[in-house]
C-alpha positions as a printed NumPy array, in Angstrom:
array([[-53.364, 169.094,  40.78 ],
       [-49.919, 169.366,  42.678],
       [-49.768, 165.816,  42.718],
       [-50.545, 165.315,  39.35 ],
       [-47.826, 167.438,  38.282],
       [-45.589, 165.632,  39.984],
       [-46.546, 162.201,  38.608],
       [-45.894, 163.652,  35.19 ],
       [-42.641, 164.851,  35.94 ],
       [-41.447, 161.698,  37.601],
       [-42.694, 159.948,  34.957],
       [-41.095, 162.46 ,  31.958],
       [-37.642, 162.131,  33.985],
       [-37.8  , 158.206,  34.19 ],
       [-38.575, 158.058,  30.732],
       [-36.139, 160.496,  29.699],
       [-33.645, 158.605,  31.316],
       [-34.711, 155.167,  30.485],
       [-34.166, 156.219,  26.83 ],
       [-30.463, 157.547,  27.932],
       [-29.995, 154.287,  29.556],
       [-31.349, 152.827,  26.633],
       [-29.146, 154.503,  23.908],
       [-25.651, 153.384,  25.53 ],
       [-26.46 , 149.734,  24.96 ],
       [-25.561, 149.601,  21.035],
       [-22.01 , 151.391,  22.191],
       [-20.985, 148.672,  25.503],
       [-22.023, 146.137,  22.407],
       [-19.458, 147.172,  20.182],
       [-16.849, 148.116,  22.367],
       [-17.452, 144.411,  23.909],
       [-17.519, 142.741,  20.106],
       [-14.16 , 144.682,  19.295],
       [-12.542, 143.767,  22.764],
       [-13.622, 139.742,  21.977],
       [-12.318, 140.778,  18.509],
       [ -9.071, 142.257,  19.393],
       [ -8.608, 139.443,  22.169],
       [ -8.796, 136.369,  19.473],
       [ -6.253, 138.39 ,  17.245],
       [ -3.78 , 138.638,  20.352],
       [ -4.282, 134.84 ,  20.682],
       [ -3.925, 133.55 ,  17.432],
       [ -0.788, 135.629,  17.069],
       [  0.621, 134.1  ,  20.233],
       [ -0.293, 130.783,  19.066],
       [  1.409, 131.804,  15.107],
       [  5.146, 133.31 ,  17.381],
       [  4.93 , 130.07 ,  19.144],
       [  4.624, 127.795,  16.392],
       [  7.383, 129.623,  14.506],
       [  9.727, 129.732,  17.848],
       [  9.058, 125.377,  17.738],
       [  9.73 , 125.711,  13.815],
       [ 12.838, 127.717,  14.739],
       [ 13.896, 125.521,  17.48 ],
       [ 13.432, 122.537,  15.295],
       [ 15.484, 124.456,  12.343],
       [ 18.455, 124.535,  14.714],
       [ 18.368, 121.013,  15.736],
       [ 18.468, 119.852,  12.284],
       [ 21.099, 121.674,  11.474],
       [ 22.905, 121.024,  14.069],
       [ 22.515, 117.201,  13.363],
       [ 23.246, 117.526,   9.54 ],
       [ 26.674, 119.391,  10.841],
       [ 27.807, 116.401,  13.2  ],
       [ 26.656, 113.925,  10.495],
       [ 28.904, 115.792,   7.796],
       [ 31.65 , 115.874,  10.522],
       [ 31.356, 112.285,  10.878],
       [ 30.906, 111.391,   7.105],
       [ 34.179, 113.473,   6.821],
       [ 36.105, 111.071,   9.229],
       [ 34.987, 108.11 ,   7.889],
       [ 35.823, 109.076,   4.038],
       [ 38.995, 109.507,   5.28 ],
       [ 39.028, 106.408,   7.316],
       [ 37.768, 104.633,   4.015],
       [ 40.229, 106.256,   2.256],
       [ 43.429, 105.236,   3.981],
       [ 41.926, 101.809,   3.854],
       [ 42.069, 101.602,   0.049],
       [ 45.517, 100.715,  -0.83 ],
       [ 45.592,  98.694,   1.919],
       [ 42.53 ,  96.856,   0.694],
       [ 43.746,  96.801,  -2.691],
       [ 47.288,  95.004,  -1.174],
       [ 44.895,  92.646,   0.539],
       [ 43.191,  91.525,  -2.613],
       [ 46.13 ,  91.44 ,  -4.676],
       [ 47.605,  88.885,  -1.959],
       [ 44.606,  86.284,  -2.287],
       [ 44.395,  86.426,  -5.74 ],
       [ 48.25 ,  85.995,  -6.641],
       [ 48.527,  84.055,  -3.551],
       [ 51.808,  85.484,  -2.788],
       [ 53.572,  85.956,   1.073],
       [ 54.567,  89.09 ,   1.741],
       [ 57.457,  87.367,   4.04 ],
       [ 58.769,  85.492,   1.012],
       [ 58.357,  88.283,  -1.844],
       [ 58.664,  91.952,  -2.039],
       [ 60.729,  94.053,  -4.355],
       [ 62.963,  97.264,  -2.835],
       [ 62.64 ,  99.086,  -6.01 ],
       [ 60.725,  98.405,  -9.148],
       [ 64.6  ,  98.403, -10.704],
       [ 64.567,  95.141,  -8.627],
       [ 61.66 ,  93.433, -10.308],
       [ 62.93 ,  90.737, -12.756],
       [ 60.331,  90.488, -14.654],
       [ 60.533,  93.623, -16.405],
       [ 56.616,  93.897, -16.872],
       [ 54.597,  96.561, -15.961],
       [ 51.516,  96.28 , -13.213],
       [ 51.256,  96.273,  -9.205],
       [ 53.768,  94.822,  -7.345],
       [ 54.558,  94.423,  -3.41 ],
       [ 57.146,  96.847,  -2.781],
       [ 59.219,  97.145,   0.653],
       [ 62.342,  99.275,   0.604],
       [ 63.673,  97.806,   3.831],
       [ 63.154,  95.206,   5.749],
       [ 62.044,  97.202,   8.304],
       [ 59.248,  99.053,   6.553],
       [ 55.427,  97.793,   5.951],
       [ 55.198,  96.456,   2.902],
       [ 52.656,  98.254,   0.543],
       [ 51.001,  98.087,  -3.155],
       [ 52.577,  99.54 ,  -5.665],
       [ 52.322,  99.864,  -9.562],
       [ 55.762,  99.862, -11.523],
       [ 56.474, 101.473, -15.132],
       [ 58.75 ,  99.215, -16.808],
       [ 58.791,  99.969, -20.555],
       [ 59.038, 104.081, -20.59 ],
       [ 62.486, 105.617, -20.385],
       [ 63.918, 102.361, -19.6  ],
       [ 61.749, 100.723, -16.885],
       [ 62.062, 100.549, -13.071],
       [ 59.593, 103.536, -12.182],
       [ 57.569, 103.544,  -9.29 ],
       [ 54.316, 105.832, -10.034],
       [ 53.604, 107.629,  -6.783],
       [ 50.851, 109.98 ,  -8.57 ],
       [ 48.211, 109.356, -11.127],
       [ 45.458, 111.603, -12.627],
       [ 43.458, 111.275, -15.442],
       [ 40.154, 111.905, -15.489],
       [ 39.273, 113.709, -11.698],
       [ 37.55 , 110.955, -10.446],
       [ 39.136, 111.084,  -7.528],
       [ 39.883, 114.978,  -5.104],
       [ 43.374, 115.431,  -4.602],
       [ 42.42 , 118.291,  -2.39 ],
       [ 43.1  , 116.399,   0.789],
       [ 44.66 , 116.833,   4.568],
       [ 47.909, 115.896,   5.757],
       [ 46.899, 112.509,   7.085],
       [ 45.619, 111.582,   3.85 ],
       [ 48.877, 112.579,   2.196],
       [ 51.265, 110.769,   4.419],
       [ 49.494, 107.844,   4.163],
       [ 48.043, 107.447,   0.362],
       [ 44.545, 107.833,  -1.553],
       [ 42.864, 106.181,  -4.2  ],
       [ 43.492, 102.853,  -6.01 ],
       [ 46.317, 101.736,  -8.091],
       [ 43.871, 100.53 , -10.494],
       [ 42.768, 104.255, -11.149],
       [ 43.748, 107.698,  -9.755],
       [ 45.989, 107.466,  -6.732],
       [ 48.428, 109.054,  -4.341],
       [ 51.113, 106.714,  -2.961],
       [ 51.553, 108.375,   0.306],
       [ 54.394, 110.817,   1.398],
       [ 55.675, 108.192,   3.845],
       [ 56.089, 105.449,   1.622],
       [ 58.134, 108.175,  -0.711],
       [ 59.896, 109.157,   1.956],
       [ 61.19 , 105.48 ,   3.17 ],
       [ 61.863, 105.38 ,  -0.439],
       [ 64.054, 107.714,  -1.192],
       [ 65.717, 107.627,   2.105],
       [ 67.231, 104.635,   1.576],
       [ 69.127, 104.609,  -1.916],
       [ 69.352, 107.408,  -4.589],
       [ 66.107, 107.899,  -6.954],
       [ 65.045, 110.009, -10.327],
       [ 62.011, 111.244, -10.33 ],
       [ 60.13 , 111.71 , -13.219],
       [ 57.067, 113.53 , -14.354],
       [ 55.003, 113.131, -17.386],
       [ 52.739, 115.607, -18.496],
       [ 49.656, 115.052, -21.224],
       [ 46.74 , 116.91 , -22.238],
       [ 43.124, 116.096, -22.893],
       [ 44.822, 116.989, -26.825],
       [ 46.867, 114.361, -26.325],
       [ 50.115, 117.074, -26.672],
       [ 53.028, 114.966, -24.032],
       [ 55.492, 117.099, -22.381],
       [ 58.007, 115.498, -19.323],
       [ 60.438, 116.665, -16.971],
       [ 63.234, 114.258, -15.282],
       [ 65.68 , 115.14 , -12.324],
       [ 68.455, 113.158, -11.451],
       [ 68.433, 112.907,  -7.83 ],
       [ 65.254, 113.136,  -5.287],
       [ 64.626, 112.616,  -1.922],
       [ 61.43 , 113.585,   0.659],
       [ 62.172, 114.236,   4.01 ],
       [ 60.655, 113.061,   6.872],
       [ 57.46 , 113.528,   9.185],
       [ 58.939, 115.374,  11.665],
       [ 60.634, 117.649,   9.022],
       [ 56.961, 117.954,   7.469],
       [ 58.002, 116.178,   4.524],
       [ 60.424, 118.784,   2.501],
       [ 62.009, 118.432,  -0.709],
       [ 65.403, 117.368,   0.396],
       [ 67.075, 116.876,  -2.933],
       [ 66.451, 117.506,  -6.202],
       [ 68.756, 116.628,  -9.304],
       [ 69.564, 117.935, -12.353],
       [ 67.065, 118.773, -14.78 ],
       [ 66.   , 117.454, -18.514],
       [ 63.196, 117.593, -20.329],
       [ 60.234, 119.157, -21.894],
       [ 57.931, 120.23 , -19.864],
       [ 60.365, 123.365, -18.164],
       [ 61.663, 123.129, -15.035],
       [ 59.301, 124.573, -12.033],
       [ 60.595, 122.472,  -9.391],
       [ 63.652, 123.939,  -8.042],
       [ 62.473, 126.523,  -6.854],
       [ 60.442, 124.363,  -4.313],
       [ 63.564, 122.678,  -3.17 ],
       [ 64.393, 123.057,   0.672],
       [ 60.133, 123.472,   1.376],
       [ 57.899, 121.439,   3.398],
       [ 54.794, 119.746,   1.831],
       [ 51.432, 121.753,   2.15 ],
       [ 48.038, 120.491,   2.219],
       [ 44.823, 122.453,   3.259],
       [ 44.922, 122.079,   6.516],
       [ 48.799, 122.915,   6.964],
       [ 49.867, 125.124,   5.113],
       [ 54.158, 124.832,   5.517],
       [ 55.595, 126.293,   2.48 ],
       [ 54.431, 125.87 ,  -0.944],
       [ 55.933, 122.679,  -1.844],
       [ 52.941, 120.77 ,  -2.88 ],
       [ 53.139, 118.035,  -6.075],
       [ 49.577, 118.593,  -7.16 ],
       [ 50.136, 121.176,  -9.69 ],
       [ 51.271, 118.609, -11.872],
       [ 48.55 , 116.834, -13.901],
       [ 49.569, 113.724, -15.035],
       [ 52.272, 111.024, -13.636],
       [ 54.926, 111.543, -10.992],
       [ 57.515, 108.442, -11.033],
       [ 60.685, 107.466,  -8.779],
       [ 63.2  , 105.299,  -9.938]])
């Protein structure tokens, strides 16, 4: 009887805890299913910060290429640019088959032929000869245009470089080049003359006696400026004594692209 007692005992205990055993298997399931769970998340959002670091990375590099590629484009426009007039003196030379040793005119006052269009100009002998187009039938003749804008085909918002040496074509809108004006002017007295017309067609000028650009080294001033007559008002002398500005050096506030139109020397 004692030992049957114990028997059932044992056997109550073992099966009491075979059932506690038992009941803790559905909770180590889920906690394992939400650890897997929780695990996958972690990974996939390592993999997702990884991806968008290469994205990143790759971001940077781009834009770090289209910056050295607008950097470059940059130097060649203005390569290109400076190349233009020269180009255009080039072409006008085969076609008219002229020698730049045997022809070039000091002024346009110096051209006999009294018609307007381009013409090799050379002040001294000294100087490179360049293309230039002369006005010979307003206000007498003998103009050389140094400026021409129309229609804003072509950005006058340029750097120095580009100003000293010349933009554009003669055949449209153009800058001459502040070093051609200034070997220009240097070297005999000039008028300068600008014209002034609106998309209304409404003409207004303004014409000064004397003018002269200084040079380089003096960062191009307005050395002299003449008497005034005109039209248009006078808003030049107060720019006389400044150097030329552009927008990457800014010298005083001398800077001939507030007027519109046509800017002549003769």
């Amino acid at each position: 009887m004692f030992a049957h007692k114990i028997f059932v005992l044992l056997a109550v205990v073992l099966f009491t805890t075979t059932n506690e055993v038992r009941g803790t298997e559905p909770n180590d399931t889920n906690a394992c299913a939400a650890g897997f769970a929780l695990g996958m998340v972690a990974s996939k959002l390592q993999t997702l910060q990884n991806k968008l670091l290469e994205i990143e990375s790759t971001i940077r590099q781009l834009s770090e290429k289209v910056g050295r590629n607008h950097k470059m484009l940059l130097t060649q426009l203005e390569q290109s640019n400076q190349l233009v007039l020269k180009k255009d003196l080039d072409l006008f030379m085969i076609n008219s088959g002229i020698n730049l040793n045997s022809f070039a005119f000091r002024s346009c006052k110096e051209n006999p032929s009294k018609r307007s269009g381009k013409y090799i100009m050379q002040p001294t002998v000294n100087d490179e000869p360049f293309l230039g187009y002369c006005e010979q039938t307003a206000y007498g003749g003998g103009w050389l245009v140094f400026q021409y804008r129309y229609d804003g085909s072509v950005d006058f918002y340029r750097n120095w470089t580009e100003y000293r040496d010349g933009f554009g074509s003669v055949d449209g809108e153009f800058w001459l080049g502040l070093e051609h004006l200034h070997r220009m002017t240097s070297t005999r007295k000039h008028e300068l003359l600008v014209e002034l017309k609106d998309f209304e067609g409404n003409f207004k000028y303004a014409r000064y006696d004397e003018f002269e650009i200084g040079s380089e080294e003096e960062h191009y001033p307005l050395a002299k400026l003449g008497s005034y007559t005109g039209s248009a008002g006078d808003s030049l002398h107060r720019h006389k004594g400044m150097q030329f500005t552009t927008k990457d050096q800014d010298n005083d506030t001398w800077f001939l692209v507030g007027w519109l139109v046509g800017w002549l020397v003769g």
